[in-house]
Backbone bond lengths (Angstrom), bond angles and torsions (degrees), N, CA, C in turn:
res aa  C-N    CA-C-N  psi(-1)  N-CA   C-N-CA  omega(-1)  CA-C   N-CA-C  phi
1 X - - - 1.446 - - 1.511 112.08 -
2 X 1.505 116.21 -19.61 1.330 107.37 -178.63 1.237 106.64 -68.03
3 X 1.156 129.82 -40.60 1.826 115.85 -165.86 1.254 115.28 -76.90
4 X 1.912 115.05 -4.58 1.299 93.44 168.32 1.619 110.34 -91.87
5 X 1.330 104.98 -28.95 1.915 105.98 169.89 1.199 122.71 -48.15
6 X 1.711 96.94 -31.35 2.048 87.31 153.04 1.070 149.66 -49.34
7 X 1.427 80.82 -49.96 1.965 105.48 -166.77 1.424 84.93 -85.38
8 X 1.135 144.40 13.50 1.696 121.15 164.16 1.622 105.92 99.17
9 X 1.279 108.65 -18.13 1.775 99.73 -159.13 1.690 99.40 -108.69
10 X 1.244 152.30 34.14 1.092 141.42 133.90 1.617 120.06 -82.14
11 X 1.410 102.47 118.77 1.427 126.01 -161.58 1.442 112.66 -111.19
12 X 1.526 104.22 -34.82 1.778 91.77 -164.99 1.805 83.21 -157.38
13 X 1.388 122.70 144.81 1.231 134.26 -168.76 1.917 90.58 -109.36
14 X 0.806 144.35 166.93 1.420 143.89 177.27 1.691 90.21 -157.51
15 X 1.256 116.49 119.53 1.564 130.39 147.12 1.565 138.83 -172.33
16 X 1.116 136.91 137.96 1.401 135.98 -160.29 1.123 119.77 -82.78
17 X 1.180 127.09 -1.59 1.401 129.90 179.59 1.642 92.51 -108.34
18 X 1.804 110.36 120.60 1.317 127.14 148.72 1.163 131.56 -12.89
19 X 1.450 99.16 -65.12 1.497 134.20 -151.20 1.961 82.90 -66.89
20 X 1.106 108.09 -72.67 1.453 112.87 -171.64 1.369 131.13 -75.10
21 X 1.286 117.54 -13.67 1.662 130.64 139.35 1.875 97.14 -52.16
22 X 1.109 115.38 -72.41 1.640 95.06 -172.27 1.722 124.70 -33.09
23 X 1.879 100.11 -54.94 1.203 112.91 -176.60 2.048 97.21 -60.71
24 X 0.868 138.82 -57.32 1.488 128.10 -173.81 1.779 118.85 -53.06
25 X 1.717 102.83 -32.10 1.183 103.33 164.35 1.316 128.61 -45.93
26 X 1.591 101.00 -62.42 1.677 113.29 176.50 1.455 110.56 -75.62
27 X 1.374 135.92 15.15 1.615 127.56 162.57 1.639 86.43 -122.57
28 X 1.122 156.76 52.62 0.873 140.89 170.08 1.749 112.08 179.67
29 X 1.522 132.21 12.40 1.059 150.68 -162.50 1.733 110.33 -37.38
30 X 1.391 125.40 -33.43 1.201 110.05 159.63 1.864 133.43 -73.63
31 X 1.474 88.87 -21.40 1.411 107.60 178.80 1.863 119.10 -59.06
32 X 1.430 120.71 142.87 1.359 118.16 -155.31 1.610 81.53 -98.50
33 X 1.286 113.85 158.26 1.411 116.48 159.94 1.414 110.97 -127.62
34 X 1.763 123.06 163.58 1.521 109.61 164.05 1.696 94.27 -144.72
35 X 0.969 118.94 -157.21 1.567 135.39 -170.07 1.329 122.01 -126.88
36 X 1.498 115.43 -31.25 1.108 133.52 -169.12 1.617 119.62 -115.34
37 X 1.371 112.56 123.67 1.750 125.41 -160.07 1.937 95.58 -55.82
38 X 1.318 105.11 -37.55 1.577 105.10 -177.20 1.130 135.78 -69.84
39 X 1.543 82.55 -18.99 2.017 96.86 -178.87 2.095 98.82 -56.77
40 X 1.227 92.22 -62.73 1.856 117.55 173.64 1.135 110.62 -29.80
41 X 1.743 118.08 -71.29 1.399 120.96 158.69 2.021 149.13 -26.83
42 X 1.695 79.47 -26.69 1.778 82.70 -164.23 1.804 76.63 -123.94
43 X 1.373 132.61 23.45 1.404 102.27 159.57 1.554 92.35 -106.16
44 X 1.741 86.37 143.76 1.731 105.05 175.46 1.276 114.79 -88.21
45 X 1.627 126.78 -11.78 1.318 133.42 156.00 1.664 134.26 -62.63
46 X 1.525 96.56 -3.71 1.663 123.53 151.05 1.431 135.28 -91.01
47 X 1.319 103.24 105.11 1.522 97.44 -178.12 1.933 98.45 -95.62
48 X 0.843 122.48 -44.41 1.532 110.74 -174.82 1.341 101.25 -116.81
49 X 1.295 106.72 167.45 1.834 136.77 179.98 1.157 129.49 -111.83
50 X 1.202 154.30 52.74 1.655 142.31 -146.51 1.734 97.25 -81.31
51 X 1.407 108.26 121.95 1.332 131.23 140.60 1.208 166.60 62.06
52 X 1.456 122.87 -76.33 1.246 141.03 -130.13 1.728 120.55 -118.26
53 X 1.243 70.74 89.41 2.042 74.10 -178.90 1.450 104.68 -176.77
54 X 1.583 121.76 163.83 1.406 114.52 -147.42 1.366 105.48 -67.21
55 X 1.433 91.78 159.70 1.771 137.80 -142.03 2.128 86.20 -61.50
56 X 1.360 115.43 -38.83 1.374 118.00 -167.16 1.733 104.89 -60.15
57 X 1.335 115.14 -33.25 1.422 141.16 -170.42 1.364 108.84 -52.44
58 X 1.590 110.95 -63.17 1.279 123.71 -144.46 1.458 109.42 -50.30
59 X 1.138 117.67 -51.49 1.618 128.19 -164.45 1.401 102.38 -55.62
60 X 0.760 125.68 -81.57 2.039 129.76 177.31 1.230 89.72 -25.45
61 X 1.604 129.72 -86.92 1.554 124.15 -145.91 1.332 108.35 -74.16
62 X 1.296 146.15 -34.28 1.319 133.57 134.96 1.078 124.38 -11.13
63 X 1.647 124.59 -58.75 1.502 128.32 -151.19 1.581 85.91 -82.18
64 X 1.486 123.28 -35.39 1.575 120.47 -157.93 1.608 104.33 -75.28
65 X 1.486 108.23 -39.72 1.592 132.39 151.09 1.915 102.87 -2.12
66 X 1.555 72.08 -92.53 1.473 85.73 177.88 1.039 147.64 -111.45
67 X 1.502 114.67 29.96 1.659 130.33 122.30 1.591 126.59 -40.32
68 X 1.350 94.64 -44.66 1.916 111.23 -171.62 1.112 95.87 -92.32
69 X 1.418 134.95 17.99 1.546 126.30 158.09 1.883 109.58 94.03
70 X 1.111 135.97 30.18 1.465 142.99 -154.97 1.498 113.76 -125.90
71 X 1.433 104.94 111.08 1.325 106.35 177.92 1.947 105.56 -51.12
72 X 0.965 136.48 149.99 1.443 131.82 176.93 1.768 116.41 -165.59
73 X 1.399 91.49 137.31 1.378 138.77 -117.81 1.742 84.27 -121.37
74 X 1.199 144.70 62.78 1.145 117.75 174.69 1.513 149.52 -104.79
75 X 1.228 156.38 130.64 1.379 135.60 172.38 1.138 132.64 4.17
76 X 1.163 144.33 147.79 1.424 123.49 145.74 1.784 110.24 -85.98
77 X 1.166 108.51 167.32 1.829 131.80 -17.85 1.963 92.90 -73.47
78 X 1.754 96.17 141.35 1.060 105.24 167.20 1.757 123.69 -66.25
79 X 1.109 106.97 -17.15 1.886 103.48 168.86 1.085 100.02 -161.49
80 X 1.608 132.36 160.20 1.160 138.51 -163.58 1.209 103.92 -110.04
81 X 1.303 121.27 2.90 1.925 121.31 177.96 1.830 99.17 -136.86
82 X 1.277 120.22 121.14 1.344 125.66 137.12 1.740 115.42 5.13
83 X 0.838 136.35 -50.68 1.547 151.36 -136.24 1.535 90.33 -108.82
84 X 1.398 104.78 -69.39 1.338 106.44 -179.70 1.530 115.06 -58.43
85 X 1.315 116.65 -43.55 1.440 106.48 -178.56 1.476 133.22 -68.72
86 X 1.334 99.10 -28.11 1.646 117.98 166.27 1.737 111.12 -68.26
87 X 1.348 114.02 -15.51 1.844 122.17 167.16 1.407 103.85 -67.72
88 X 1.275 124.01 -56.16 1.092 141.53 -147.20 1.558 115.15 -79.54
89 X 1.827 105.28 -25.72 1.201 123.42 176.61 1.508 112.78 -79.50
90 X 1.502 106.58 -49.33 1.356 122.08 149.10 1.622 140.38 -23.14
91 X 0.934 97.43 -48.35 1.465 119.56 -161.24 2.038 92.86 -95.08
92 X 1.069 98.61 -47.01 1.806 92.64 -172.66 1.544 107.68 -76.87
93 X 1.818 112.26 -26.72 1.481 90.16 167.35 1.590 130.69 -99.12
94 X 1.769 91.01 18.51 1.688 99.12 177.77 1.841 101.43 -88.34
95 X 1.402 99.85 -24.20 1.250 110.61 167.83 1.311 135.06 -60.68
96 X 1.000 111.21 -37.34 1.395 134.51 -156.93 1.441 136.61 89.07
97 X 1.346 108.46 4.86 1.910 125.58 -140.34 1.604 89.32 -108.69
98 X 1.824 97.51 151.19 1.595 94.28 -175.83 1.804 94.14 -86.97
99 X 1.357 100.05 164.07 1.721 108.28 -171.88 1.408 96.07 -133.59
100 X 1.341 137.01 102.51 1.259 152.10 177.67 1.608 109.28 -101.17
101 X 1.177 119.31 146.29 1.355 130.84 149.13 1.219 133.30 -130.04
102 X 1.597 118.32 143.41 1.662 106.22 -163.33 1.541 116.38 -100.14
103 X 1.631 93.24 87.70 1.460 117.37 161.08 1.994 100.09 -88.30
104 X 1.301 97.08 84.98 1.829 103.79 -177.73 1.563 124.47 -60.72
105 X 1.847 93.08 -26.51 1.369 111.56 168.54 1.492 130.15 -42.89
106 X 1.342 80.99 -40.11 1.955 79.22 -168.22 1.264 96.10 -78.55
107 X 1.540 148.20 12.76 1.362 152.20 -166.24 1.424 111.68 -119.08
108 X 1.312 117.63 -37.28 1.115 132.39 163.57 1.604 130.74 -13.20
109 X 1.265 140.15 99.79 1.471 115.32 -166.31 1.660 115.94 -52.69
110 X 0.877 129.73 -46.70 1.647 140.99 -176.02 1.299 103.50 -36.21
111 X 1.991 115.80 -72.73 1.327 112.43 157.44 1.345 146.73 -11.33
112 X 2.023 97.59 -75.01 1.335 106.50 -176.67 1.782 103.93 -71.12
113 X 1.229 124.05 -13.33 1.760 114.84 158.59 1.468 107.50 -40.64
114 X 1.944 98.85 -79.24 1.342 110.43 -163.61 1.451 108.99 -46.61
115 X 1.372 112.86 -42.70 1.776 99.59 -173.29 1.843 115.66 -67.84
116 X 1.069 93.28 -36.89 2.075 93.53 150.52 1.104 109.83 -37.94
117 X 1.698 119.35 -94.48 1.462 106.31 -168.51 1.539 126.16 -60.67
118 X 1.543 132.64 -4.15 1.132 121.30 -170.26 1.595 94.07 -90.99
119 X 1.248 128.67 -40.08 1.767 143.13 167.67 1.758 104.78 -43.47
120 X 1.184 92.29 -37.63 1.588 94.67 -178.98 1.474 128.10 -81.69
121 X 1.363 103.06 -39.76 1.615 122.89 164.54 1.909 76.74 84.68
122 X 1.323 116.37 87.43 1.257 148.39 -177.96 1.884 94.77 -146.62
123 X 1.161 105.30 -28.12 2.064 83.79 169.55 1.264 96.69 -124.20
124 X 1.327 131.98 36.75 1.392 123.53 164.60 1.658 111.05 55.88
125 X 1.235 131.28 170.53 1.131 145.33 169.19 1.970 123.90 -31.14
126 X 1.296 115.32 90.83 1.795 143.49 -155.58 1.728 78.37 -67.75
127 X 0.673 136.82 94.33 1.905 116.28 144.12 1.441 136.84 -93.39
128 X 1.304 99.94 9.45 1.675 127.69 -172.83 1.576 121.30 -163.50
129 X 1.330 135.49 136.65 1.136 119.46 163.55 1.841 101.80 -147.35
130 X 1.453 96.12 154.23 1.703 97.07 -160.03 1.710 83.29 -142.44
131 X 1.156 94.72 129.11 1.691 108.22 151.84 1.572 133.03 -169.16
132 X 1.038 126.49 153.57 1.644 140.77 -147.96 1.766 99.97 -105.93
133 X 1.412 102.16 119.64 1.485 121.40 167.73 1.966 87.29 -91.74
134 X 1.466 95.23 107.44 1.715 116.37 -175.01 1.838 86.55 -94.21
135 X 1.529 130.03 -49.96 1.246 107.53 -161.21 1.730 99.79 -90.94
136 X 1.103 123.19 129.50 1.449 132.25 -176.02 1.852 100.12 -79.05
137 X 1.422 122.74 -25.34 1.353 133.31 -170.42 1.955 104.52 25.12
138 X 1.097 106.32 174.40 1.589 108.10 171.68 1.537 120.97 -2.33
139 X 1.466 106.76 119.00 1.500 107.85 168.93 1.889 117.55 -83.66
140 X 1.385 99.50 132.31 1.466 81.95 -161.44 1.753 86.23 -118.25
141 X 1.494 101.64 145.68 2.112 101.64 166.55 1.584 107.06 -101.66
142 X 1.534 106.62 -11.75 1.508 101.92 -147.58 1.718 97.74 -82.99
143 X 1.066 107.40 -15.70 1.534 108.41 -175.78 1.488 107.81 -135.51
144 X 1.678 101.69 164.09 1.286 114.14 -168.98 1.977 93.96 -86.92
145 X 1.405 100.80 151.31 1.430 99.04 166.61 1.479 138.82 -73.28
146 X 1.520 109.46 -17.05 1.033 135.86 169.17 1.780 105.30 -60.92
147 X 1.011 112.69 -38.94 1.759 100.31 178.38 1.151 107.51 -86.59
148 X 1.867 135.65 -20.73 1.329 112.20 166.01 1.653 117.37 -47.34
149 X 1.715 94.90 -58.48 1.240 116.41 -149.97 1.470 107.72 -85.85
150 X 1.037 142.33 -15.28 1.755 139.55 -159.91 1.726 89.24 -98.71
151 X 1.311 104.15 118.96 1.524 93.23 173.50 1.250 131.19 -69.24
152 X 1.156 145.53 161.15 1.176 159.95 -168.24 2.244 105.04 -38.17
């Protein structure tokens, strides 16, 4: 949430746990908070939604996202079934609304290097590429790893 309190565009904190509405209060003291997914929904002073909460979640509040008209911004994996995610793709460009997911990787400076030089033919001819996810971060059961990690 900090980088959007940078850029100016964090508007409204949405979450059900107390405990962590307090903690966002005190890192975020101008910032509004509420409790309820609808409050978010029916303000027209929201154009987008970011995200973030377990992986089982996403699909519903996404889809409600952008039903109620909301650019949305979501976690990965954006749905935990094929079916659902192809709705979701659906639905934001029947909308009109941009539909993002946070694959951060491809943003990454290291990345956007390598995709320079590989675009450039600066490493010559790729016939293999191998690399190691070193931080394991959060163990998750609820989802397959393949939808964090397989890009879009």
């Amino acid at each position: 949430m900090i980088n959007y309190k940078q850029i100016g565009a964090l508007k409204l904190i949405c979450e059900r746990n107390e405990t962590l509405i307090q903690h966002f209060k005190k890192m975020y003291p101008n910032v509004k908070t509420c409790i309820a997914y609808n409050d978010v929904l029916s303000r027209e002073d929201i154009d987008g939604i970011v995200i973030a909460t377990p992986a089982e979640t996403h699909y519903n509040l996404a889809r409600e996202a952008l039903l109620s008209g909301k650019h949305t911004y979501v976690e990965k994996p954006f749905a935990l079934d094929e079916e659902n995610g192809e709705d979701l793709i659906l639905l934001a460009r029947k909308n009109k609304k941009t539909f993002m997911v946070g694959h951060l990787l491809h943003y990454h400076p290291a990345f956007v290097v390598l995709k320079e030089l590989m675009r450039g033919g600066d490493l010559g001819r790729i016939n293999y590429i191998y690399s190691n996810h070193l931080n394991l971060g959060k163990i998750r059961r609820e989802e397959n790893i393949l939808w964090s990690f397989a890009p879009p």
